[in-house]
N, C-alpha and C positions, 0 to 999 in steps of 0.2 A: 498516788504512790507509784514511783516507775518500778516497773517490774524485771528483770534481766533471765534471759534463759541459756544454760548451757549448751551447749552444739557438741554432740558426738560424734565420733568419726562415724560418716551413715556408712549404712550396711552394704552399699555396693562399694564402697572405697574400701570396707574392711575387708571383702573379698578380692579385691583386686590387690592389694596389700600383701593378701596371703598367697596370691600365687606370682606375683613378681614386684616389691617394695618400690620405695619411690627413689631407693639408691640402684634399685636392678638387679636387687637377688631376690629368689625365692625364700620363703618365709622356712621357719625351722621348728615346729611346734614343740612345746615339751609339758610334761606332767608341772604344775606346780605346786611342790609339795608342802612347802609352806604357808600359802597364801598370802595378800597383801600387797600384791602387785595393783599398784594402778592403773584398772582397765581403759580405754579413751572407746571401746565402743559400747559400754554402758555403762561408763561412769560412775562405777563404785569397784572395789577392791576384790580381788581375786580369794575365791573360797580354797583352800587345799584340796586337792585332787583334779582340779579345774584342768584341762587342757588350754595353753594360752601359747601365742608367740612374740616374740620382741621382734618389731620392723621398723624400718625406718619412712619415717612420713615428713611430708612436705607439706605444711597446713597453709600456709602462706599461697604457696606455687598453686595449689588446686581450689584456692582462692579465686587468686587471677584469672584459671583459665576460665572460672567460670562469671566472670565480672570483664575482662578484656583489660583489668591490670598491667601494668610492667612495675613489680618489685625489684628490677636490678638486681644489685648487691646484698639486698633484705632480703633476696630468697633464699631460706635454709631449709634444712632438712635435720631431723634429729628421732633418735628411737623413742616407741611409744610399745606398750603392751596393749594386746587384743587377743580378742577369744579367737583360738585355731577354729571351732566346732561355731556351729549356729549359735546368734545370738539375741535375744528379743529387745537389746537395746533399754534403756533409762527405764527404774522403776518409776512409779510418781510418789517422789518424794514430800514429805512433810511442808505444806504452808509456808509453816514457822520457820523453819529450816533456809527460805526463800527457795528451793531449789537450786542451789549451787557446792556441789561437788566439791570435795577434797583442799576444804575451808580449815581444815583443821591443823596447819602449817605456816609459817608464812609462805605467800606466794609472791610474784611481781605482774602486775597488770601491765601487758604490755600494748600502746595505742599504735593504729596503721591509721592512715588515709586511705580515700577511696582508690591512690593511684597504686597504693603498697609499701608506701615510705614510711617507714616508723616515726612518730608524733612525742613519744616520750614514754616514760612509765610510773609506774610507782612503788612500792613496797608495801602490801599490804599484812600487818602482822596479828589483828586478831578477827577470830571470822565473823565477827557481826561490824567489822570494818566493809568487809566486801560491796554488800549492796550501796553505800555511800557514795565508796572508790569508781565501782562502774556507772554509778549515777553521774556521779562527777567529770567522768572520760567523756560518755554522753551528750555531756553539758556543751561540748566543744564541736560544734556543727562539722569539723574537718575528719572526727574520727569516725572510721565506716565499721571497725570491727576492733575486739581486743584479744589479747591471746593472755590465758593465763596459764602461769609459768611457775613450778617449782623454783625455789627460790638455790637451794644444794648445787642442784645438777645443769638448771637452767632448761628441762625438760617442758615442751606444752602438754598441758593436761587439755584443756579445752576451747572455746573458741566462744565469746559473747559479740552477737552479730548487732545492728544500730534495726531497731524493730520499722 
């Protein structure tokens, strides 16, 4: 059975984020009084009271630099939530559950090649579809990584890299 692991934003991106984003401001922490924000640096949802900040990230771009990529025109950028305060990163989640994140919407799997060109995507609408769908991306020797993507806002949540 293929196994898939989510990628959170690592911890030194998250700080780097917080003190100047991947659009080139500074981060803007606020109390989150509701909770329920989706975190990207540990991957589950924001408690009420939580200190968090909205920045903008470039998940593709910081791909590349670290691959020697040229994404072109498929470089984006789009706001993510993270903890402003330290963060100990992913619990270990349930087996069962496979370990993947914020299943419980639909989302769109979206496939790059190894050079950064996007390959296609899918739609996936219920979450014990997921491991299939990244099973399935996989299955295509061309794809090096997937971005999964709120389906509403077109938001990345997280990144499944080719193991």
């Amino acid at each position: 059975m293929t196994t898939h692991t989510a990628r959170p934003v690592p911890p030194t991106v998250r700080k780097e984020l917080l003190t100047l984003d991947d659009a080139g401001r500074p981060a803007v922490p606020r109390t989150d009084d509701e909770g329920g924000a989706p975190l990207r640096c540990c991957l589950r949802r924001s408690e009420p009271g939580e200190l968090i900040a909205l920045v903008s990230y470039a998940p593709l771009r910081r791909w590349a630099a670290e691959t020697g990529a040229d994404p072109g025109a498929y470089d984006e950028q789009g706001p993510v939530f993270v903890h402003a305060e330290e963060c100990a990163g992913p619990e270990d989640e349930d087996p069962a559950g496979g370990g993947l994140p914020f299943t419980n919407s639909r989302r769109v799997l979206r496939r790059y090649s190894a050079d950064g060109h996007i390959l296609g995507g899918r739609l996936v609408e219920a979450p014990e579809d997921f491991g299939p769908a990244l099973t399935e991306a996989f299955a295509d020797p061309g794809v090096a990584l997937v971005h999964v993507r709120a389906v509403e806002y077109g938001c990345f949540l997280y990144e499944v890299r080719r193991d």
